[in-house]
C-alpha positions in Angstrom: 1.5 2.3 11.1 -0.5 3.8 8.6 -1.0 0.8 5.3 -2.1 2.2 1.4 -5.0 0.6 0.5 -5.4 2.9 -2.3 -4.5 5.4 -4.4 -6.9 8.0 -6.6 -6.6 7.6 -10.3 -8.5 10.3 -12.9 -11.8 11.7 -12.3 -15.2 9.6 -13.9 -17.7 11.9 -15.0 -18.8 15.8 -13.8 -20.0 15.1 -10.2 -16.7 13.9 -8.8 -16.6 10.5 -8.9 -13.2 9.0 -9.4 -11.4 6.3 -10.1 -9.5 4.1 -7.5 -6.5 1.9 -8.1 -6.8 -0.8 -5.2 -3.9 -2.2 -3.4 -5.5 -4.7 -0.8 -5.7 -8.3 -0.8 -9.4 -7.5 0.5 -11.0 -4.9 -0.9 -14.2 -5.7 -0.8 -13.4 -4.8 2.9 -11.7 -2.1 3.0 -14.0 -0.3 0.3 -17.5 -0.1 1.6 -20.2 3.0 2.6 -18.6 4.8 5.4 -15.2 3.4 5.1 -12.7 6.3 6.2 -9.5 7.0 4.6 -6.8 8.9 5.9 -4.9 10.9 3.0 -1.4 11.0 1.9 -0.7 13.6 -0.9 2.4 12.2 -3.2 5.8 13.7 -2.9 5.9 15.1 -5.6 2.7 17.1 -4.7 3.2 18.3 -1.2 5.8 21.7 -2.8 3.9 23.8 -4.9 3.7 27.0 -6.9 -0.1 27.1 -6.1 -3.1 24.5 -5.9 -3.1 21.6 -7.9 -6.7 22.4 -8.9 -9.3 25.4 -8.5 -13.2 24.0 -8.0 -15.5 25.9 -10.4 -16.2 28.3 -7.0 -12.9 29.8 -7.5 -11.4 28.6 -4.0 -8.1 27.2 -3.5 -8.7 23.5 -2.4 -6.8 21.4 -0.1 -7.3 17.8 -0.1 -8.6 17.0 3.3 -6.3 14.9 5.9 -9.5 11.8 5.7 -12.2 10.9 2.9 -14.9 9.2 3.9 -16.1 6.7 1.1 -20.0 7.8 0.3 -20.0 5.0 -2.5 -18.3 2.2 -5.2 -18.6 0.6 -7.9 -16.3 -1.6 -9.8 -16.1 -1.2 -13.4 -12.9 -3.1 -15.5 -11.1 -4.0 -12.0 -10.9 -0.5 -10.5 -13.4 1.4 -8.1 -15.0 4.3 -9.0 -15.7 6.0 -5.7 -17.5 9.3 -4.8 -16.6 10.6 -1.5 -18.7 12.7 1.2 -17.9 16.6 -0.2 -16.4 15.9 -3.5 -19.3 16.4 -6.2 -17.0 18.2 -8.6 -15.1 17.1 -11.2 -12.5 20.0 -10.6 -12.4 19.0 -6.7 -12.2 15.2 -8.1 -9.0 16.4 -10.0 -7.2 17.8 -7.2 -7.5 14.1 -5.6 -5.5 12.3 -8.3 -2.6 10.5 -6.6 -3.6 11.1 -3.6 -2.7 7.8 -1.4 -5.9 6.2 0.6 -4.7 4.6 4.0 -5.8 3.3 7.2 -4.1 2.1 10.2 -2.9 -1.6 10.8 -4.2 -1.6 14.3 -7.7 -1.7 12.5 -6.8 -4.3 10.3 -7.3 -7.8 11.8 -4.8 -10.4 11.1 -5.0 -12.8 8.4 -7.0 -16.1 9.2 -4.7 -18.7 7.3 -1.1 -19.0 9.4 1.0 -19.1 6.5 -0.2 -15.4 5.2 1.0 -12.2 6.4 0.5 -8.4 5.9 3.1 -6.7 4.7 3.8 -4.7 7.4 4.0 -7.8 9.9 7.2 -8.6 7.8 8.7 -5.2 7.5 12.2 -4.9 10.1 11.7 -8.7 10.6 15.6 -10.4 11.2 16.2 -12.6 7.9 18.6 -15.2 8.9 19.7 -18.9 7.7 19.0 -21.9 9.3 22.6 -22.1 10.9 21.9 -18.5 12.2 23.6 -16.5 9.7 22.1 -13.3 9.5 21.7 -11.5 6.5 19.9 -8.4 7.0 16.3 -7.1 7.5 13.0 -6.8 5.9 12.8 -3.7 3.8 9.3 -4.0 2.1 7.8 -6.6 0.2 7.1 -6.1 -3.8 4.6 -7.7 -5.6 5.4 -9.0 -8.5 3.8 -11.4 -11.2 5.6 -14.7 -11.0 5.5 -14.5 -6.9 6.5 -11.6 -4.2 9.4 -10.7 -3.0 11.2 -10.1 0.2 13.2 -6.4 -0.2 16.2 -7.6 2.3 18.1 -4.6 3.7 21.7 -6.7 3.6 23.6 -6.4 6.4 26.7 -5.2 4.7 25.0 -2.2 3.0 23.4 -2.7 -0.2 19.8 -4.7 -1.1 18.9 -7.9 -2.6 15.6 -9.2 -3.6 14.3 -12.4 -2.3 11.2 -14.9 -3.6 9.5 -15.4 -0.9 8.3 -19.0 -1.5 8.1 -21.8 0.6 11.1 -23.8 -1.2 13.7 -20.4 0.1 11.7 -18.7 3.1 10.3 -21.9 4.7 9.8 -20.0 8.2 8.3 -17.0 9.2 8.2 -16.3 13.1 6.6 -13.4 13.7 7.2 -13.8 17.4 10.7 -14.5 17.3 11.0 -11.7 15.2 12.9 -13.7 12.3 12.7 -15.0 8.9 14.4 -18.3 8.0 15.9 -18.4 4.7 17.4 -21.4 2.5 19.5 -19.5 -0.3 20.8 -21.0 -3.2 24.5 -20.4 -4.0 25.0 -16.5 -4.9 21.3 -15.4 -4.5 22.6 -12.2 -2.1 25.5 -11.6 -4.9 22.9 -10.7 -7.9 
């Protein structure tokens, strides 16, 4: 399963450096000399009258399936990256919103037992403690106040979880099963 890690904001500057909105926990990790990224151009991208940008040489560009990260540095809590081969602001341009990735099987679990990566949650049963089942895992969002489980309900429809300890106070990954302790009309809103 291929995880964003990133996603390619505006170009910085005339030799292709660009700016890159992060979206790990770890990037410090994830972001270093040599890192490579696999691409993923946004839907709204992928049909197209022609190329989304033309390089000063004249040639149509087409962002290339992996980037390799050549350098960072972080500058008001965003990269700004240059990648092997893009030393162009033009090029640099044809990159914005381009999604970085990498696969989960390179990503080693979390050390702490009470985190998760997303995608260790995602299809997982949630159920109550009496074995009601209410649906699945659709995605996790992230929001401010605390994140929040996406539930696929088993009746059709969604319904938006806070995953805190006090509501979701067991994950088994094994099992395959979150345990959830709903207040009244939670699943109704």
């Amino acid at each position: 399963m291929l995880l964003v890690v990133g996603q390619i904001g505006k170009p910085h500057g005339i030799r292709g450096e660009v700016s890159v909105v992060v979206r790990t926990d770890e990037p410090e990790e994830r972001f270093t000399a040599g890192s490579v990224f696999i691409t993923e151009v946004p839907r709204d991208r992928r049909v197209s009258a022609g190329p989304a940008a033309v390089p000063a040489s004249g040639a149509r560009f087409e962002v290339p399936r992996q980037l390799v990260l050549e350098s960072i540095r972080w500058h008001q809590g965003r990269g700004i990256a240059v990648f092997e081969g893009i030393h162009d602001r033009n090029v640099a341009e044809a990159l914005k919103g381009v999604f970085l990735q990498v696969d989960s099987a390179d990503v080693a679990p979390p050390d702490d037992p009470e985190e998760f990566h997303d995608h260790q949650l995602i299809g997982l049963r949630v159920e109550s403690a009496d074995g009601t089942e209410h649906g699945t895992v659709q995605r996790i969002e992230h929001a401010p106040a605390s994140d929040l489980i996406v539930l696929a309900k088993k009746g059709g429809g969604t319904a938006l979880i806070p995953f805190v300890t006090a509501i979701v106070p067991t994950v088994d990954l094994r099992a395959g099963r979150i345990v959830v302790d709903l207040p009244e009309g939670l699943l109704d809103l």
